[in-house]
N, C-alpha and C positions, 0 to 999 in steps of 0.2 A: 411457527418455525419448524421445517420438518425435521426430525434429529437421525443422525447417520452414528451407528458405529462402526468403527472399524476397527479390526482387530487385529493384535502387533504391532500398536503405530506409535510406538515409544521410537522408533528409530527409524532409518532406511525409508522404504519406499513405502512402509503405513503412515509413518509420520508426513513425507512427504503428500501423499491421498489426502489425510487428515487436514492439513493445511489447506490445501485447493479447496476440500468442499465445503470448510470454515470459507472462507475467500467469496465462496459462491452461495452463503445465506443458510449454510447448514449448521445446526447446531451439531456437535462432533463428541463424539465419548470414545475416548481415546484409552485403548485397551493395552493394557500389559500383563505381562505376567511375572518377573521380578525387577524389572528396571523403572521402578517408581520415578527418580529420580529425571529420568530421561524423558517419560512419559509428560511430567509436572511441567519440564522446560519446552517443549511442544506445548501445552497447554497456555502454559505463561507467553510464546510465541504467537499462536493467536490471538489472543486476548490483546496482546499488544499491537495486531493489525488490525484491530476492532471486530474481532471473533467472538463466537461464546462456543466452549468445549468447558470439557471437564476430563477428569484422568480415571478410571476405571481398573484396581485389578481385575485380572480371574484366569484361571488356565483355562482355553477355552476348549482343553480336550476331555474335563473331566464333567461329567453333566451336573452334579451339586454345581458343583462352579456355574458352570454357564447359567442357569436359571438364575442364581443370585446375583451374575454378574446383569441381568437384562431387568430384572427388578430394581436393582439400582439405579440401572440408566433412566427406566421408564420414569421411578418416583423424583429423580433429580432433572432430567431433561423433558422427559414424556414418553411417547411410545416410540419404537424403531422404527424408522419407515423406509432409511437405506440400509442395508446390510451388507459391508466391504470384509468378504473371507479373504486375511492378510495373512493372518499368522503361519509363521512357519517355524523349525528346527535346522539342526543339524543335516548337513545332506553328502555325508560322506561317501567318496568313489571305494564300491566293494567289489570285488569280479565274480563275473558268473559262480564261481565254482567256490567261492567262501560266502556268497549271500546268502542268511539265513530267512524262514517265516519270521524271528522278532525281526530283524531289518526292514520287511515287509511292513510290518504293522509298527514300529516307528514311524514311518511316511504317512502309511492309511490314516493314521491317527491326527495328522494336520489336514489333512485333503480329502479325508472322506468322514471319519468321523464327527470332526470339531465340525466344517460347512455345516452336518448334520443336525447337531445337538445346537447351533447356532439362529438354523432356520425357525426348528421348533420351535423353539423360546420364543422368537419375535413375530413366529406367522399368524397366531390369533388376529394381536393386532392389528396385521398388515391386514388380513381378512375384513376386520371391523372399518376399515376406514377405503377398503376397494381400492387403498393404491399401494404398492410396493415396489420396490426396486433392488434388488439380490446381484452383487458382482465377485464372484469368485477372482482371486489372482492367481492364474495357472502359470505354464509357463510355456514356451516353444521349443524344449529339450524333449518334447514329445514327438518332434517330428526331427531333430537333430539324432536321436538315439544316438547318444555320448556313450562310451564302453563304460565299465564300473558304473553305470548312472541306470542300473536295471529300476532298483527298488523305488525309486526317486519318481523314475520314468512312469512305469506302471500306476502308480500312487497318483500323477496329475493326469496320465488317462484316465482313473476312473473319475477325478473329480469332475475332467468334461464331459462324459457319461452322465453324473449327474446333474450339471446344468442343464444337460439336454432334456430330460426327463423334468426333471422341474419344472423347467418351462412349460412343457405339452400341461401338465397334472395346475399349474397355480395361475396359468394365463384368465384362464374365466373371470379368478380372483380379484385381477387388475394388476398383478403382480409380474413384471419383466424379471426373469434369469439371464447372465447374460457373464462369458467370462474374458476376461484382461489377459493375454499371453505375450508377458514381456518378455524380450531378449535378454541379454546379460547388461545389464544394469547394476555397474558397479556399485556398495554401498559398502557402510561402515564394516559390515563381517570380511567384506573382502580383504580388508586390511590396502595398505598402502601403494598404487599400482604408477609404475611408472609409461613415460608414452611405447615404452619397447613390450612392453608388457602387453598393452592393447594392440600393436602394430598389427600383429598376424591377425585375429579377430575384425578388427575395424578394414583389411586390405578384403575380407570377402561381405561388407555392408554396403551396397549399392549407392544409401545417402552419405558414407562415407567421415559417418562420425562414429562413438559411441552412444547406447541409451545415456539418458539422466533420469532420474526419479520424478521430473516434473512431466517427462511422456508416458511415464507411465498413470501417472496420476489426472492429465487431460483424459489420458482413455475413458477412466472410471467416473470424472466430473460427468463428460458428456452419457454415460451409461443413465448415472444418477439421474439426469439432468428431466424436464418434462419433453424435452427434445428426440428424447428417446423412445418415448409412450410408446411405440410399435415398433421396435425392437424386442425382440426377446429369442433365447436358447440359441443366439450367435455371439461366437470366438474372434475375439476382435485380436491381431497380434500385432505387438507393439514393439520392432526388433530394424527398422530402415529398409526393411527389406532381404536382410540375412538368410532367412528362409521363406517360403513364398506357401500360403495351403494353394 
């Protein structure tokens, strides 16, 4: 059984990913970083769909962490053979003229360092076994450039930057890069939205709804999936058509 982790899937739309690829024959290591609790009950949710996951801390920005965290998965699950770069933080609206370098490297720090310190860890083994599968979750606020949304913005360019590059450098490997760019997909941070709330947002989506966490998580199944084998270092965006590359 191939074992996927993904990372931040205590809630939102890692838990949701998490869930699908459990659903789809993947053994899942469900990563958090303090929502134990949250994590446990997604785990306990598959397992009760006839799943097998397990609940994993570790910050995956800090590299002690990450190593330990993919040691664990390996000695409890086996080796990583999917890699869903989920986690995220805080993504506060700052305007040009008060963004600082640390606001900068807040962002960097989920979108370019963690993917980073995440590949590592798992790429030997993807190496050893000629197949891998790497899906970053970016976003489509790269092509909306929202105002206040510089650092944020910048931070998931460069992480498509390095899908691209991955891909070229780990394809020989057998290993597809390959990144998820949802629209706005409400989840739990959002907090509670009513339908006036989405009206203006949903009157410029072509298909005329809002995302849900389960289109997001189709994108990544089929990424993961062997359906994919020849796919690699393409932006797949998951928004109804909101905005168009």
């Amino acid at each position: 059984m191939t074992v996927a982790l993904v990372s931040g899937a205590s809630r939102g739309l890692g838990a949701a990913i998490a869930k699908r690829l459990a659903a789809d024959g993947f053994a899942v290591a469900v990563n958090y970083a303090s929502s134990r609790t949250q994590a446990e009950q997604v785990v306990a949710e598959i397992r009760a769909a006839g799943g097998t996951a397990e609940a994993f801390g570790g910050d995956v920005t800090d590299e002690a962490s990450v190593v330990k965290l993919v040691e664990e998965v390996r000695a409890a699950l086996g080796p990583v053979g999917v890699l869903v770069c989920n986690a995220t933080g805080p993504q506060p609206e700052i305007a040009a003229d008060r963004v600082t370098w640390e606001d900068h490297l807040g962002q960097l720090a989920f979108f370019v360092k963690s993917p980073t310190l995440l590949l590592q860890a798992v790429l030997a083994d993807m190496r050893a076994a000629r197949r891998g599968r790497v899906v970053q979750i970016g976003s489509d606020v790269f092509e909306r450039s929202l105002p206040g949304m510089s650092a944020y913005t910048a931070a998931k360019g460069a992480q498509w930057g390095l899908t691209r590059v991955w891909a070229k450098e780990l394809g020989a490997d057998g290993i597809t890069v390959n990144l998820v760019a949802p629209g706005w997909v409400p989840v739990e941070r959002h907090g509670e939205l009513t339908d006036e709330d989405l009206a203006g947002y949903v009157a410029d989506v072509p298909m005329g709804r809002i995302g849900v966490p389960g289109d997001v998580a189709a994108a990544v199944a089929y990424l993961a999936s062997d359906d994919a084998s020849f796919i690699t270092g393409q932006r797949l965006t998951v928004n109804g058509g909101h905005n168009m590359d």
